[in-house]
C-alpha positions in Angstrom: -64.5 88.2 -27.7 -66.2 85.0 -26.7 -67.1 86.0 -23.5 -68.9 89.3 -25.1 -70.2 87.2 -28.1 -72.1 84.4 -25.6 -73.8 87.8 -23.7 -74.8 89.1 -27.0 -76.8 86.0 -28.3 -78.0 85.8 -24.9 -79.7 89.1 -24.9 -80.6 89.1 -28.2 -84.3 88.9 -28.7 -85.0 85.4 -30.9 -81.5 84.3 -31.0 -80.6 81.1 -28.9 -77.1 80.0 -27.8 -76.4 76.6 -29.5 -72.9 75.8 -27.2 -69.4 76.9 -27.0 -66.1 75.5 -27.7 -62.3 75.7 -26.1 -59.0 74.1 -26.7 -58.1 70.8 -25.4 -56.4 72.1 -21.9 -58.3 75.0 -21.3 -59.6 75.3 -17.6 -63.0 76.8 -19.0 -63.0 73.2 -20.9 -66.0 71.5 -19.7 -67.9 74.1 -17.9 -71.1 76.1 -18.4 -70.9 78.7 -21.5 -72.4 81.2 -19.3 -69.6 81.2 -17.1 -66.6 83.1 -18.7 -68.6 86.0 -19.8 -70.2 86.0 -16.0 -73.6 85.1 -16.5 -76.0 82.7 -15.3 -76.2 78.6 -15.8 -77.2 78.1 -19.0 -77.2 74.6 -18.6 -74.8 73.8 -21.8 -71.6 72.8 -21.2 -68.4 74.1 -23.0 -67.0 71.1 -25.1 -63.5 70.3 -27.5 -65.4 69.4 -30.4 -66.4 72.5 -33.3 -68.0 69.9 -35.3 -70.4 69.1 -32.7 -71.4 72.8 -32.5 -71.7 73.1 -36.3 -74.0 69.8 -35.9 -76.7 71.8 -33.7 -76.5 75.6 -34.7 -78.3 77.4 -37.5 -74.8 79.9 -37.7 -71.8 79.2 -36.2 -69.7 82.5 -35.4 -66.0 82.2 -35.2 -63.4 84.6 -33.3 -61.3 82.2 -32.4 -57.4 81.6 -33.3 -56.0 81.2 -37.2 -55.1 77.8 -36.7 -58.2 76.7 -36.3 -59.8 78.9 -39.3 -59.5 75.9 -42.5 -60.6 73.3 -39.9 -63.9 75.5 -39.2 -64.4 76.6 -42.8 -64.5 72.6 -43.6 -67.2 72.0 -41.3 -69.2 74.7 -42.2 -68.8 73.6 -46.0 -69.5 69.6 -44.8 -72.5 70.5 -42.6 -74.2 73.6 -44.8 -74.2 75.8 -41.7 -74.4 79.5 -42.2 -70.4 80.9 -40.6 -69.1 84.0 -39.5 -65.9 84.7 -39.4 -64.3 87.2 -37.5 -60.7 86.0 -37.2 -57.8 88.0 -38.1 -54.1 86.7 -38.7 -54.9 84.5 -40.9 -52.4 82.9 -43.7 -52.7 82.7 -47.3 -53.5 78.8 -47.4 -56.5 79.5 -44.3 -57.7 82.2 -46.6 -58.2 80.3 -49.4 -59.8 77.1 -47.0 -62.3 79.9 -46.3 -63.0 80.8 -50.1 -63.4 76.9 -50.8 -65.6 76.5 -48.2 -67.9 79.3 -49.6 -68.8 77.2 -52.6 -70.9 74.9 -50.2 -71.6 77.0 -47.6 -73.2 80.9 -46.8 -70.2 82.6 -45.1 -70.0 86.6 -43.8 -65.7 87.1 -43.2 -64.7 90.1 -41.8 -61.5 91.5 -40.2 -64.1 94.0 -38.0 -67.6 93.2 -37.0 -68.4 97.3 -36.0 -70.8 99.0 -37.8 -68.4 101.8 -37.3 -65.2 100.6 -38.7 -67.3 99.1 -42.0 -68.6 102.4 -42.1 -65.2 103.8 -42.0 -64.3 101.3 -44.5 -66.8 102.7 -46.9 -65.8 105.8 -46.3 -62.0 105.4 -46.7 -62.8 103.7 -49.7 -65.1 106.8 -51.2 -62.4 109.5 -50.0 -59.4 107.5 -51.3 -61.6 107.5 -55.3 -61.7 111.2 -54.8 -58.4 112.2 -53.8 -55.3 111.8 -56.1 -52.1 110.5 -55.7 -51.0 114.0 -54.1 -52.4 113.0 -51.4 -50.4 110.3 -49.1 -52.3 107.7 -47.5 -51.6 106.3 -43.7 -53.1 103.6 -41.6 -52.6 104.0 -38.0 -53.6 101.5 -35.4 -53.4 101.0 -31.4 -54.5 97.7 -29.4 -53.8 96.4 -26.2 -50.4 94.3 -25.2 -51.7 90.9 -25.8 -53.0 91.0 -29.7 -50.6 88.8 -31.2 -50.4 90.0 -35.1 -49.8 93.3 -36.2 -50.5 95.3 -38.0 -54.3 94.6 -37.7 -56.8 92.9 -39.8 -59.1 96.3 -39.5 -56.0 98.2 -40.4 -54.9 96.0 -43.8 -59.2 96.4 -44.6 -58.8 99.9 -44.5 -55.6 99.9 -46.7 -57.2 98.1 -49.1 -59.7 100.2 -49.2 -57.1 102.8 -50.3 -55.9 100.9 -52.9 -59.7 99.7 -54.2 -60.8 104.0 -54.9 -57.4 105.0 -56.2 -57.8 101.7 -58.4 -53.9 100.3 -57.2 -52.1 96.7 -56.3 -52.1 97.0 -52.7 -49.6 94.6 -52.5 -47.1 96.5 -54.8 -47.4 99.7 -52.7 -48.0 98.9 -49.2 -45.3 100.1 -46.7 -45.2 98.0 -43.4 -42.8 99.9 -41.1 -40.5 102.2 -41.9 -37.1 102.4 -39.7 -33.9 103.6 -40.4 -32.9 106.1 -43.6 -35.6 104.7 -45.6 -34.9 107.8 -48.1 -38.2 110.1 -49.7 -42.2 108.9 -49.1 -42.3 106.9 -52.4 -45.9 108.6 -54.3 -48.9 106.5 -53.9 -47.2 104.9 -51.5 -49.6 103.5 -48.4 -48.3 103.4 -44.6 -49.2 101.2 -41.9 -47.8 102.1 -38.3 -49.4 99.5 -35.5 -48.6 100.9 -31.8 -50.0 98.9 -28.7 -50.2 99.3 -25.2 -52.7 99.1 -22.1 -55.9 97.7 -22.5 -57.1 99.5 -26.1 -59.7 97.8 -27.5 -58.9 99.0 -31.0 -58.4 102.9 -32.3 -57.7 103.0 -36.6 -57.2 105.9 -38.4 -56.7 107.1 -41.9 -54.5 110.2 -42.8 -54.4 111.5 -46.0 -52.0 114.1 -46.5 -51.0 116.5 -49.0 -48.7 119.5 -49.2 -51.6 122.0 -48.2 -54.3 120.0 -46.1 -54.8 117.0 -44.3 -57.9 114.7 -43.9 -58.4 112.3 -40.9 -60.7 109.7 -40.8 -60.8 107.9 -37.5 -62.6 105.2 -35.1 -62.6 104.2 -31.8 -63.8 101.2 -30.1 -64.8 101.4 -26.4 -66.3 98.1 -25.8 -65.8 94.3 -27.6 -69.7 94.6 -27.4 -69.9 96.5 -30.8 -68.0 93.9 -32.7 -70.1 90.7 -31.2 -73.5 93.4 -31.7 -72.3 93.5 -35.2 -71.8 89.6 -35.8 -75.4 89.3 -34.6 -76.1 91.2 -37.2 -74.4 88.8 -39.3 -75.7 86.3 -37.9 -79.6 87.3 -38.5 -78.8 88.3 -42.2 -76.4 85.1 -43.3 -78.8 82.7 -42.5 -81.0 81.1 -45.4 -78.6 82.8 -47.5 -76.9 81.3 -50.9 -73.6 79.8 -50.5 -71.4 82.8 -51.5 -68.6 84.5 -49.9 -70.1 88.3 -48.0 -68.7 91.1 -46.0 -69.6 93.6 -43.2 -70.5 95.6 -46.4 -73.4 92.9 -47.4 -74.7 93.2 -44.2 -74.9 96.9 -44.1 -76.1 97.8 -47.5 -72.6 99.5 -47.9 -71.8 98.1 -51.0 -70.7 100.8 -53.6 
């Protein structure tokens, strides 16, 4: 996602790239930006320190690993910078860094960057207020071999999504995995299933089922490009913004 994000500020008309940062260790540590997403010198190096990039950007934007999620949030509250966040994984504690940060700072979060998925979103969310409970709700997800959680950030949007239209505690009736005799579908009930394998960049779907028909809603991404096109998007329509905590759904004029 880093490679694809520096391409996409770099062909994006009135956008400049401000710098990149890696990981104390990284072999990329040090070299030109332009250089692991296979481009041209661009004549800034890539350097250990986030809070020096904060320091000279108008809008940082962040795909980078939890860990490093409440340290980020902080400098984008300290410095004012506009942030956007498209990190998933996260814990509760980084989750609430981020909300703290948005006090002092203009921040867009979002677990998918695609104009696509928040479009799904939407639509999941629109669906699941005009179906009732007879209807059982599933997220399904692919990715490739190396994403490290599970199931995906995209995946847990669009289950809450569920939960938002049929007005439920998603937390009280999310299902995980299911293995073993886990005895009847409970009603109202919602599913997650993660599979990965190969290279997938990211398929999600949503299944509602009832006894006589069955609606599926469904994406898939061919290219990271769509998710670093949409934090551009982000990017453009943070900045100058109130400090305030926004979504994908900001961005888009989805909002309900």
């Amino acid at each position: 996602m880093g490679q694809a994000l520096v391409r996409a500020v770099v062909d994006a008309p009135g956008a400049d790239l401000a710098g990149g940062t890696e990981v104390e260790g990284s072999p990329w540590l040090g070299g030109d930006v332009g250089e692991p997403a296979g481009l041209s010198t661009t004549g800034l190096a890539i350097g250990p320190s986030p809070e020096e990039l904060f320091k000279v950007s108008d809008v940082v934007l962040d795909f980078t690993a939890p860990a490093a999620l409440a340290e980020h949030a902080r400098l984008a509250a300290a410095t004012g910078k506009a942030y956007v966040v498209g990190t998933t994984g996260s814990t509760a504690d980084q989750d609430r860094a981020v909300l703290a940060a948005a006090k002092r700072a203009a921040i867009v979060r979002s677990a998918n960057m695609s104009v696509g998925v928040n479009l799904l979103i939407a639509l999941t969310r629109r669906a699941a207020k005009a179906l009732d409970l007879n209807f059982d709700a599933e997220v399904l997800e692919m990715h490739h071999r190396h994403k490290v959680d599970a199931p995906s950030g995209t995946a847990k949007a669009l289950g809450h999504a569920i939960a938002e239209g049929r007005n439920q505690a998603h937390d009280k009736v999310a299902v995980w995995s299911r293995a073993g005799v886990t005895g009847e579908r409970r009603r109202g009930e919602i599913g997650y299933a993660a599979l990965r394998g190969g290279m997938v960049v990211g398929d999600h779907s949503v299944i509602f089922a009832s006894e006589r028909e069955r609606i599926e809603l469904t994406h898939r991404a061919a290219s990271r490009d769509i998710f670093a096109e949409g934090a551009i998007a982000a990017a453009r329509w943070v900045r100058g913004k109130p400090p305030g905590l926004y979504g994908m759904a900001d961005v888009l004029g989805l909002k309900d």
